[in-house]
C-alpha positions as CSV (number, residue, x, y, z in Angstrom):
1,X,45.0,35.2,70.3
2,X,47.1,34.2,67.3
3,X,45.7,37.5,65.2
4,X,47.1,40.1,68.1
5,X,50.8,38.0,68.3
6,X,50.4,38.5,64.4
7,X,50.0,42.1,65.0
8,X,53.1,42.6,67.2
9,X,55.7,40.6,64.7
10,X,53.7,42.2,61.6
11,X,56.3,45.6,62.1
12,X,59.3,43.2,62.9
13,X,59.5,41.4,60.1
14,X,58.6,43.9,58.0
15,X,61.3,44.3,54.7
16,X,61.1,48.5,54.7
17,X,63.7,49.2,58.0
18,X,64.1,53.1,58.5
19,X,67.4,53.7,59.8
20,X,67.4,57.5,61.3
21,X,71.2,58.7,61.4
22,X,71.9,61.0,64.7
23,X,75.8,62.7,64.2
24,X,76.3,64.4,68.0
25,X,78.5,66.7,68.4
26,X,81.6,66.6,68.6
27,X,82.5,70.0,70.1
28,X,80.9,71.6,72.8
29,X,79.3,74.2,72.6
30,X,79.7,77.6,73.9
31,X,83.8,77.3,73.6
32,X,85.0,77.1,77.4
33,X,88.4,79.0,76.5
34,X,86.7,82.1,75.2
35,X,84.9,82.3,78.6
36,X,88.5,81.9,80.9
37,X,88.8,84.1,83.4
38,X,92.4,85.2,83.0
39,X,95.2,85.2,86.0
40,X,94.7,86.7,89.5
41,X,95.4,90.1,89.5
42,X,99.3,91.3,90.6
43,X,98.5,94.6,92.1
44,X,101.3,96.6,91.0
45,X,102.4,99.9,91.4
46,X,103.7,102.7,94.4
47,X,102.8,100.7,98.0
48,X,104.7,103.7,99.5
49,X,104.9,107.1,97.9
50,X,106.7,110.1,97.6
51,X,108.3,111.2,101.1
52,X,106.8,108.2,103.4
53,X,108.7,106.5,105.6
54,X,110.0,102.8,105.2
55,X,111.7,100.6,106.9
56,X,114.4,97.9,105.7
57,X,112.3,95.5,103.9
58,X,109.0,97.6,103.2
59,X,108.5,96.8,99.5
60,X,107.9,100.4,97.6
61,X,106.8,99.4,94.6
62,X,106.2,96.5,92.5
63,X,106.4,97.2,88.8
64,X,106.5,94.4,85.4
65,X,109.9,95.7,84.0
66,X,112.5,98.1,84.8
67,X,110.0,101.1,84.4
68,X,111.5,102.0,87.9
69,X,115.3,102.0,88.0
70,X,116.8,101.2,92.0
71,X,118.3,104.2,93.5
72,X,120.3,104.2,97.0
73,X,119.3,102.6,99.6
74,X,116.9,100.5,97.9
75,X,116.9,96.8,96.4
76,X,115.3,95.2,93.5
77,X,114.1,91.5,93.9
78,X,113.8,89.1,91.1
79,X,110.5,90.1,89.8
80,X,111.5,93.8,90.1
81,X,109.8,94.9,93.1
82,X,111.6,98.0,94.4
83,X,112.1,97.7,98.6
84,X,114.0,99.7,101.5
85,X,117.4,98.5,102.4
86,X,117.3,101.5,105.0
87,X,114.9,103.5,107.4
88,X,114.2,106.8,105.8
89,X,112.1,108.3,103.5
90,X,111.0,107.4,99.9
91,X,112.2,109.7,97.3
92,X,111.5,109.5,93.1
93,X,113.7,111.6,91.4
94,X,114.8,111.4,87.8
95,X,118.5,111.2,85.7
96,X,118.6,113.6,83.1
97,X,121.3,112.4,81.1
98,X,120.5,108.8,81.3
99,X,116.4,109.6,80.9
100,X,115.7,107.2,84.1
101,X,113.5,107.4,87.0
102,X,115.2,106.3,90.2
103,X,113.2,105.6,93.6
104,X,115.3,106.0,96.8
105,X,115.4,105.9,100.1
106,X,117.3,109.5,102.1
107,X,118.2,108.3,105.4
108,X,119.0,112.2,106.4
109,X,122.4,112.5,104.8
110,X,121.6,112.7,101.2
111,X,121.4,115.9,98.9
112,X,118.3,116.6,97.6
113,X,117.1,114.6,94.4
114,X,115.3,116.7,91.7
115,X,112.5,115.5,90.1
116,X,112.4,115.3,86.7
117,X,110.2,118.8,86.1
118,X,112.7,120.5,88.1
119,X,115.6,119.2,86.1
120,X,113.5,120.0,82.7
121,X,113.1,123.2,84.4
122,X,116.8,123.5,84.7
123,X,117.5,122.2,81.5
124,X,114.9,124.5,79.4
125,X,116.7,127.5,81.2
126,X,119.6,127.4,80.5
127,X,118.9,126.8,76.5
128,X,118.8,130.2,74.6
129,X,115.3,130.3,72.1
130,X,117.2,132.5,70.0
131,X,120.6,130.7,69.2
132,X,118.1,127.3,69.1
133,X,115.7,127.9,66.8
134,X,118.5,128.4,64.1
135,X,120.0,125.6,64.1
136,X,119.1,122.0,62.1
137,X,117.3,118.9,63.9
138,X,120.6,117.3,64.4
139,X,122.4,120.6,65.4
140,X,119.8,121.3,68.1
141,X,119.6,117.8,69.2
142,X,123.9,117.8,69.7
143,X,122.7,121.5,71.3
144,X,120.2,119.8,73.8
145,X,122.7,117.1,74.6
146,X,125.6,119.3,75.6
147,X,123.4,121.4,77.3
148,X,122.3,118.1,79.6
149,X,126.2,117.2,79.9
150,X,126.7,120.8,81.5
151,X,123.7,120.6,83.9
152,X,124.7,117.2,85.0
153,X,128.5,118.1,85.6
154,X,127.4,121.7,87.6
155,X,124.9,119.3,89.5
156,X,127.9,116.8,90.5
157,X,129.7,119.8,91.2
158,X,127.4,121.3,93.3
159,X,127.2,117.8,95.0
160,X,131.0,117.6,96.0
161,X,130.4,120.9,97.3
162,X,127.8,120.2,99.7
163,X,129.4,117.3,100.8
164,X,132.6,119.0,101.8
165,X,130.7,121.7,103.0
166,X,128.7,118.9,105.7
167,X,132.3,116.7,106.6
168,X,133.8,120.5,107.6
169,X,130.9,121.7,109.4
170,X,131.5,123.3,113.3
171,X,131.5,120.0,115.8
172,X,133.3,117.6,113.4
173,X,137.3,117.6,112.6
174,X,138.5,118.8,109.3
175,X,140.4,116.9,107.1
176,X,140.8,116.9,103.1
177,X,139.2,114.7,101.0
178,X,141.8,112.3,99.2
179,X,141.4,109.6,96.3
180,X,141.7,106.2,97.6
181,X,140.7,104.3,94.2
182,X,144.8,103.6,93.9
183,X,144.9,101.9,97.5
């Protein structure tokens, strides 16, 4: 009985201890920030195009930036989402001289809005090929400009026009149109 106890403590006592070193590790592998998700999706863009009808409130479109500028009738919130302040219909137009698109709203009493082909249309009209291509890049580009200031002047004319033309029509009284800035 003594030999097989002397077998057991044999390997105890022994003088040659192997020590095994283990190093874990001390990152995980895989990475879990290369595998996140992201954010939940915004869903931005038109919600109501061109020529649909809205109602005070209905958001139009919800856009990161001013890509968009507010037109009439519409409101822009905080995060810039474009929505109806009126009942009418949607309307995207563009400003020619300020190089902006504007979304609306035409409740029946506006004049039409051009779109910015129609005013690039307009614009590349009235420029004359032959009197352009002679002059310099920064003569053509004080050409081009003028040329925008004209078109947007006979548009606000043609605006005033129309709107005198609709307070005098048959059914309504007549009266002139004064300046009240000064009151």
């Amino acid at each position: 009985m003594l030999s097989v106890l002397n077998l057991f403590k044999q390997p105890l006592i022994s003088n040659s201890i192997n020590f095994n070193q283990v190093r874990f590790a001390s990152k995980k592998a895989g990475g879990s920030t290369s595998n996140y998700r992201g954010k939940n999706p915004k869903y931005r863009g038109f919600k109501k195009l061109q020529g649909a009808m809205v109602e005070p409130g209905n958001i139009i479109l919800r856009q990161k930036g001013t890509k968009w500028h507010p037109g009439t009738d519409v409101g822009m919130g905080k995060d810039f989402t474009i929505f109806a302040l009126v009942k009418g219909r949607v309307m995207i137009h563009y400003d020619l001289a300020r190089q902006r698109r504007f979304v609306s709203v035409d409740d029946g009493t506006r004049d039409k809005f051009y779109s910015r082909v129609e005013l690039k249309r307009k614009l590349g009209e009235s420029i004359d090929p032959s009197h352009y291509l002679t002059l310099s890049a920064k003569e053509r580009y004080d050409y081009v400009m003028k040329k925008v200031a004209d078109l947007t002047k006979s548009m606000e004319q043609e605006k005033a026009e129309n709107l005198k033309e609709k307070l005098t029509q048959q059914g309504r009284r007549r009266f002139l149109l004064k300046d009240l800035t000064l009151l």
